[in-house]
N, C-alpha and C positions, 0 to 999 in steps of 0.2 A: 481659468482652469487651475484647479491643484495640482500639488506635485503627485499625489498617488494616479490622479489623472493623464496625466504625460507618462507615468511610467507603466501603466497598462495601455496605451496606446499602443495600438499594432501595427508596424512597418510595412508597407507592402512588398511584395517579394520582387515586383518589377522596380522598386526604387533603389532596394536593397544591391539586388545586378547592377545598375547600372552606374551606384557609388562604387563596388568592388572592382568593375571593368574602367572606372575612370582611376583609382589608387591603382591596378595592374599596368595604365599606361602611365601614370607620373612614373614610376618604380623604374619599366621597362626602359622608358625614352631618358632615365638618368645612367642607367647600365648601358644604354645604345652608344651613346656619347662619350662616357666617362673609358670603357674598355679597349677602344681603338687609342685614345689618347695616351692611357697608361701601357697599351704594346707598344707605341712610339718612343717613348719615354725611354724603357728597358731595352729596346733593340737599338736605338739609338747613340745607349751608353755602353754596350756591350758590343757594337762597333767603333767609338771612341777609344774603347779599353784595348780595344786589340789592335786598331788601326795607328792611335795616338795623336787623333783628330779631333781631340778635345776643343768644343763644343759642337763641333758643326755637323756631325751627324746626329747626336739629339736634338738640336736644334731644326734639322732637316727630316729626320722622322717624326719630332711631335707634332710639325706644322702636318706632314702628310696624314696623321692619325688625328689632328684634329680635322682636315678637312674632311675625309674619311667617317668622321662618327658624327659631322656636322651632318652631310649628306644623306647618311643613315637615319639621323633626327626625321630630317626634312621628309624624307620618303616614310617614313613610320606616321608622322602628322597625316599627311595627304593619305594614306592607309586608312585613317581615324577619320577623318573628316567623310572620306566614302561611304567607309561603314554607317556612321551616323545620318549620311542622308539615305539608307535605304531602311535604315528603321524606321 
C-alpha cells in the first residue's frame, strides 16, 4: 500500500470510540489515583504546620490517600472490565 493509500483510508467510527473510551480511562484512572494522594499530601502538612508533628501526619495521610486512590483504581478497573464484557 502507498502512503496516499493509508491516508485515505477510513477509520471506522466503532474503532474510533473505543480508542477514545480507552485514552478516557488511562487519563481518568491516573487522576483517580494521583488526587487522593496529593489531598494527603497537603492535609497532611497543613496539620504538621499547625500541630508541629512534623512528618507523621503527612506521612499518615499520604499512606491513607494512597490507599484511598488505590482502592478507587481497583474499583474503576472492575467497572471497565464489566463494561467490556457486556459489549
Amino acid at each position: 500500500m502507498t502512503d496516499k493509500n493509508i491516508a485515505n483510508k477510513k477509520i471506522p467510527v466503532s474503532s474510533t470510540r473505543e480508542v477514545m473510551f480507552g485514552l478516557s480511562f488511562v487519563f481518568n484512572f491516573g487522576f483517580v489515583i494521583l488526587v487522593p494522594a496529593l489531598l494527603g499530601i497537603f492535609l497532611g502538612l497543613t496539620l504538621d504546620n499547625k500541630f508541629g508533628t512534623k512528618p507523621i501526619a503527612t506521612v499518615i495521610s499520604l499512606t491513607v490517600g494512597m490507599i484511598l486512590g488505590f482502592g478507587a483504581g481497583i474499583f474503576q478497573v472492575k467497572q471497565f472490565i464489566n463494561k467490556s464484557k457486556k459489549t
